[in-house]
C-alpha positions as CSV (number, residue, x, y, z in Angstrom):
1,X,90.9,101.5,83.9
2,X,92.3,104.9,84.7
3,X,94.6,106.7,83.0
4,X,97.7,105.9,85.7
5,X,96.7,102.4,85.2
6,X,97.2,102.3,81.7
7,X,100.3,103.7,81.4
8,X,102.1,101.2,84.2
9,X,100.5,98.2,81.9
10,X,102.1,100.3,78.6
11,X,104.9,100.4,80.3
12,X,105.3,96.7,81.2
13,X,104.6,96.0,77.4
14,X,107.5,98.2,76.6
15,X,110.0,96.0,79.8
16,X,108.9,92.7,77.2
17,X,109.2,94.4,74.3
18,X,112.8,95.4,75.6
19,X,114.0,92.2,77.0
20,X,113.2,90.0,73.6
21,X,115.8,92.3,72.1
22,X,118.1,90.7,74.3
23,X,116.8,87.2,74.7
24,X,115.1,85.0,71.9
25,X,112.1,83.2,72.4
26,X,112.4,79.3,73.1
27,X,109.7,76.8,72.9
28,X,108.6,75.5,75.9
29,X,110.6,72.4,77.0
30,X,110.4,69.9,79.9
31,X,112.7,71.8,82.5
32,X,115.4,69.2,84.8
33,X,115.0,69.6,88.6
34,X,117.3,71.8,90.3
35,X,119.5,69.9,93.1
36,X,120.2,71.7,98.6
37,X,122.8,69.2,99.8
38,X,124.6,68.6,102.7
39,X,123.7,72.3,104.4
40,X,123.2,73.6,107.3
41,X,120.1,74.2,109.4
42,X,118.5,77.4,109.8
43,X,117.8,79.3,113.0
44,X,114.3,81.1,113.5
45,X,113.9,84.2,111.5
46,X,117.5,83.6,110.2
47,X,116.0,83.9,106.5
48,X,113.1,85.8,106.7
49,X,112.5,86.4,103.2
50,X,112.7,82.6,102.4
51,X,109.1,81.1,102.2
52,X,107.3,78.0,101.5
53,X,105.5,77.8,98.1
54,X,102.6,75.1,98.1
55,X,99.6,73.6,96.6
56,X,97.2,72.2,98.5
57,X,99.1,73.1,101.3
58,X,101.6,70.6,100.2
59,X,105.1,72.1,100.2
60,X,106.2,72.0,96.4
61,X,109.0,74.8,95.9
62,X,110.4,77.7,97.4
63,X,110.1,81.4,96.8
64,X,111.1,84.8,98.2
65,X,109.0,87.7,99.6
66,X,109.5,90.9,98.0
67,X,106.8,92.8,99.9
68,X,104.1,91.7,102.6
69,X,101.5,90.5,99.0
70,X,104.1,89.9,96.6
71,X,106.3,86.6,96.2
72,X,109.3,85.5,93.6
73,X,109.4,82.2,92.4
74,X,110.1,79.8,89.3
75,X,107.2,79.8,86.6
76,X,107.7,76.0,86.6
77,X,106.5,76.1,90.3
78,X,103.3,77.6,89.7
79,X,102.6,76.8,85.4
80,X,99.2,74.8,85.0
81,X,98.2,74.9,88.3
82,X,94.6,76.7,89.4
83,X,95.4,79.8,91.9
84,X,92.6,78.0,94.0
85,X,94.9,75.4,95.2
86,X,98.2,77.9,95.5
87,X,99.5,79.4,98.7
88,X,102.5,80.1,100.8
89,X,103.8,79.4,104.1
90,X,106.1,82.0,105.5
91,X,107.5,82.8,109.2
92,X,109.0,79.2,110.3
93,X,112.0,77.0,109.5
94,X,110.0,73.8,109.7
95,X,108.2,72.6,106.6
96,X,105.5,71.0,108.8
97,X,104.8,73.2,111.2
98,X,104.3,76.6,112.3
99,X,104.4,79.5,110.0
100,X,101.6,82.0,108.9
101,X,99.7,80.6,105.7
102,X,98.5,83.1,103.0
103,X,96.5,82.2,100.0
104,X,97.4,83.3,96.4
105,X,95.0,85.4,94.3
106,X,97.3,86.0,91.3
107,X,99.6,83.9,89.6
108,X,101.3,86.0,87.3
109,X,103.8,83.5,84.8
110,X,106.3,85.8,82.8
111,X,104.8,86.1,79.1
112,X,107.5,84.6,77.2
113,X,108.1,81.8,79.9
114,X,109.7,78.8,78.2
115,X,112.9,77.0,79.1
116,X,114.0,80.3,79.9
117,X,112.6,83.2,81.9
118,X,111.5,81.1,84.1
119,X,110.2,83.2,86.8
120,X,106.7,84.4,88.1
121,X,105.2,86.5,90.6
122,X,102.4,85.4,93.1
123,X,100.1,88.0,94.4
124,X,98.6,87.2,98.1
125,X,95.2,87.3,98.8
126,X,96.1,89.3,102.4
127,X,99.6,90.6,103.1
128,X,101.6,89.3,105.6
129,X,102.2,91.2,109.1
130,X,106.4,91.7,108.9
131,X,107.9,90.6,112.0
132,X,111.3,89.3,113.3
133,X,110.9,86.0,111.3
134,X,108.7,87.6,108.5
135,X,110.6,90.3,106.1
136,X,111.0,90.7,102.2
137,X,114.0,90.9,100.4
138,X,115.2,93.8,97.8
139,X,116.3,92.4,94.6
140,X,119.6,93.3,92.9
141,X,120.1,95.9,90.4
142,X,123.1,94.7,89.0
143,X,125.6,91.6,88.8
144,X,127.9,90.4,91.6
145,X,131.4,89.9,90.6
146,X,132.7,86.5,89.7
147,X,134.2,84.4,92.7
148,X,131.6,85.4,95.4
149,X,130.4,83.1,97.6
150,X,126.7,83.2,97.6
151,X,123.8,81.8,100.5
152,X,120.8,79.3,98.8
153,X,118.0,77.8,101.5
154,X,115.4,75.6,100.6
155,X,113.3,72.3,102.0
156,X,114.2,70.2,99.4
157,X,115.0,66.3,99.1
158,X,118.0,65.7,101.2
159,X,119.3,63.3,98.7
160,X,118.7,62.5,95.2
161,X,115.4,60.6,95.5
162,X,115.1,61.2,98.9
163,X,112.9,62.9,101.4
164,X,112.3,66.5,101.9
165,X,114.3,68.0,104.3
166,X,111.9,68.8,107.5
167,X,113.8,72.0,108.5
168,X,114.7,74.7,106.4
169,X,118.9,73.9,105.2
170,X,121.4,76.7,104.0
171,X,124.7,76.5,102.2
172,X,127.5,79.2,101.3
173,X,129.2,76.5,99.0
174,X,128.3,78.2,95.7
175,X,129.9,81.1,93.8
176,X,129.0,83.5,90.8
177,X,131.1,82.9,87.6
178,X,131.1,85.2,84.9
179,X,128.3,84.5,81.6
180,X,130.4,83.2,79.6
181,X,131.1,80.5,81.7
182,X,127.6,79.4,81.5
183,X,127.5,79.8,77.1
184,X,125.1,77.1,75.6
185,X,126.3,74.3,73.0
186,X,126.3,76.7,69.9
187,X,128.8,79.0,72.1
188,X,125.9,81.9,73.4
189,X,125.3,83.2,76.7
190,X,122.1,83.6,78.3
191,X,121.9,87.2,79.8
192,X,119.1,85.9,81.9
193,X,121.0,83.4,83.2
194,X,122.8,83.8,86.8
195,X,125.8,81.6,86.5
196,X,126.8,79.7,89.8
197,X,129.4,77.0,90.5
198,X,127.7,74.1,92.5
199,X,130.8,71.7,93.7
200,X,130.5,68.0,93.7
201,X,128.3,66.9,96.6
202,X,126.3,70.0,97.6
203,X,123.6,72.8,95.8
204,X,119.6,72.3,95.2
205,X,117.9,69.4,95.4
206,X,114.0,68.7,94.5
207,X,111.8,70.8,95.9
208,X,114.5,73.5,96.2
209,X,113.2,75.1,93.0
210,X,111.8,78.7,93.3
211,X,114.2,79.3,96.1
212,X,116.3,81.7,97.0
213,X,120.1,82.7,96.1
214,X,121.1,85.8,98.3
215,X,124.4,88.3,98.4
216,X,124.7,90.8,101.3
217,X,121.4,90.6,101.8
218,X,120.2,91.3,98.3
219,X,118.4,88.8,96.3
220,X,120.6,87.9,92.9
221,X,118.3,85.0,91.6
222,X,116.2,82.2,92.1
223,X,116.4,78.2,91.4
224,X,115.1,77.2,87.8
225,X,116.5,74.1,86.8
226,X,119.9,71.3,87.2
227,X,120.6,68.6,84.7
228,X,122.1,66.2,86.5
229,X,121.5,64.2,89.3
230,X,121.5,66.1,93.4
231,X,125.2,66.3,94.0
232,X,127.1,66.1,90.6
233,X,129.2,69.4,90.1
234,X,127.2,72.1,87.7
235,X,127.3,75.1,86.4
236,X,124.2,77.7,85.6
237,X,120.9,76.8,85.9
238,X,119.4,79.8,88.0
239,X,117.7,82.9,87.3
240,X,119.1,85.9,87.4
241,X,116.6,88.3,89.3
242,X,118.1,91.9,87.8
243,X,117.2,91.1,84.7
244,X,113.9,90.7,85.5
245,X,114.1,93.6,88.2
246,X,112.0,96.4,85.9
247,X,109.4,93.3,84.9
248,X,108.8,92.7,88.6
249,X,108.5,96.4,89.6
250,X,105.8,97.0,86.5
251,X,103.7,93.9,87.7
252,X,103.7,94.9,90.6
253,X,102.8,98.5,90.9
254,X,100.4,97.8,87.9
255,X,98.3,94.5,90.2
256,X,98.6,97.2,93.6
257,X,96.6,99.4,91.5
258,X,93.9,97.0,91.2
259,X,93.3,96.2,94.4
C-alpha cells in the first residue's frame, strides 16, 4: 500500500470515528420495508441516475449512480449477499428489458450498519459509458429546507403485496420536514435521518428500497425502511445522503486507488 493510500484509508477511519460522536451504535434489528404508489411513469433517460440493483439478475432494490463504477444504495439491499450474485441494471425504464448490465466487484456495507446507517456503496466491475439515459447524480452537502416537495422513483410493488411495477414510476408527493419531526419514542432525533412526509395513499413500496430521493437535481437520500403497510401516511424512514457525503467520498477515492 503506498503512502497516498494510507492516508485516504486513515482518513476514512477518522469520517467513523467522527460520525459515532454524533450517532450511537444500535444493534442490528430486522428493518420494515419501505412503501412507490400511485406515480407516474418515467420517460427514457428522464432519471438517469436511477438504476436497477439485483441479484441474480433479479431486480431486488434500487440505487443511484454516483460515478460511471460507483452506486448508492441501502446496506439492507446488499447485507449477506455474495458480490458474485450482485449487479446493476442501468440505462432503461423497464425493469424487464433493455438497459446495460454491470457486475459488482465490491460491496462495501457502512461499518456501523445496524437499524441505522443503513447505506452502502457498490463498486462495478467495468464502469458504465454515460450517455443521454446513463448519468450519475451529485449528492447534497447540506439539508433542504422544510416544506419542499421532493422526486422518489423506483420499480417497486404497485400495491401492498402486489407486483413489481414493470416500468420505472415517479412521484413529487413527498416533502422534507424538519428532524425533530422525525424524534424517536424517548424524544431524540436521528441526524442521519432524512425526514419526509409520505401522505396517505402514495410513497415506496417493496422493492423501492435503495432508491432514490432527489431535489433540483441533487441527491438528498435514499429509501431505508417504512413501518407500515404501502399507502398509510408516514413520516422518516430514509437516509439522509449528506451525512454520509465525506464517508462516500473516502471509500471511494480510497477503492479508485486500488484499481
Amino acid at each position: 500500500m503506498d503512502y497516498r493510500s494510507f492516508c485516504i484509508k486513515l482518513f476514512i477511519a477518522f469520517c467513523l470515528v467522527a460520525e459515532a460522536t454524533q450517532n450511537e451504535d444500535v444493534s442490528a434489528e430486522i428493518r420494515p420495508s419501505p412503501r412507490i404508489l400511485n406515480g407516474l411513469t418515467a420517460a427514457t433517460g428522464q432519471f438517469p441516475y436511477q438504476v436497477s440493483v439485483r441479484v441474480n439478475k433479479q431486480h431486488v432494490c434500487g440505487g443511484a449512480l454516483l460515478t460511471p463504477t460507483f452506486v448508492l444504495t441501502a446496506a439492507h439491499c446488499v447485507d449477506n449477499v455474495d458480490e458474485k450474485f450482485l449487479g446493476v441494471q442501468a440505462g432503461t425504464v423497464s425493469r424487464t428489458d433493455g438497459g446495460v448490465y454491470r457486475a459488482v466487484s465490491n460491496a462495501i456495507i457502512h461499518p456501523r450498519y445496524g437499524f441505522d446507517n443503513d447505506i452502502a456503496l457498490l463498486q462495478l466491475a467495468t464502469p458504465f459509458d454515460y450517455s443521454d439515459v446513463i448519468k450519475g447524480i451529485a449528492i447534497a452537502s447540506s439539508d433542504v429546507p422544510a416544506g419542499t416537495s421532493v422526486i422518489i422513483s423506483g420499480w417497486g410493488r404497485v400495491y401492498e403485496g402486489g407486483p413489481l411495477s414493470t416500468k420505472l414510476l415517479y412521484s413529487r408527493s413527498l416533502t422534507t420536514l424538519k428532524n425533530e419531526d422525525c424524534t424517536t419514542a424517548d424524544g431524540a432525533s436521528n441526524p442521519s435521518e432524512l425526514c419526509l412526509l409520505s401522505p396517505q395513499g402514495k410513497g415506496f413500496c417493496d422493492g423501492d428500497d435503495g432508491g432514490p430521493v432527489v431535489y433540483r437535481n441533487i441527491l438528498i437520500g435514499i429509501a431505508s425502511y417504512k413501518a407500515n403497510a404501502c399507502g398509510t401516511t408516514t413520516k422518516g424512514g430514509f437516509t439522509k445522503a449528506s451525512y454520509y457525503r465525506i464517508w462516500i467520498q473516502a471509500i471511494i477515492a480510497a477503492y479508485s486507488l486500488d484499481d
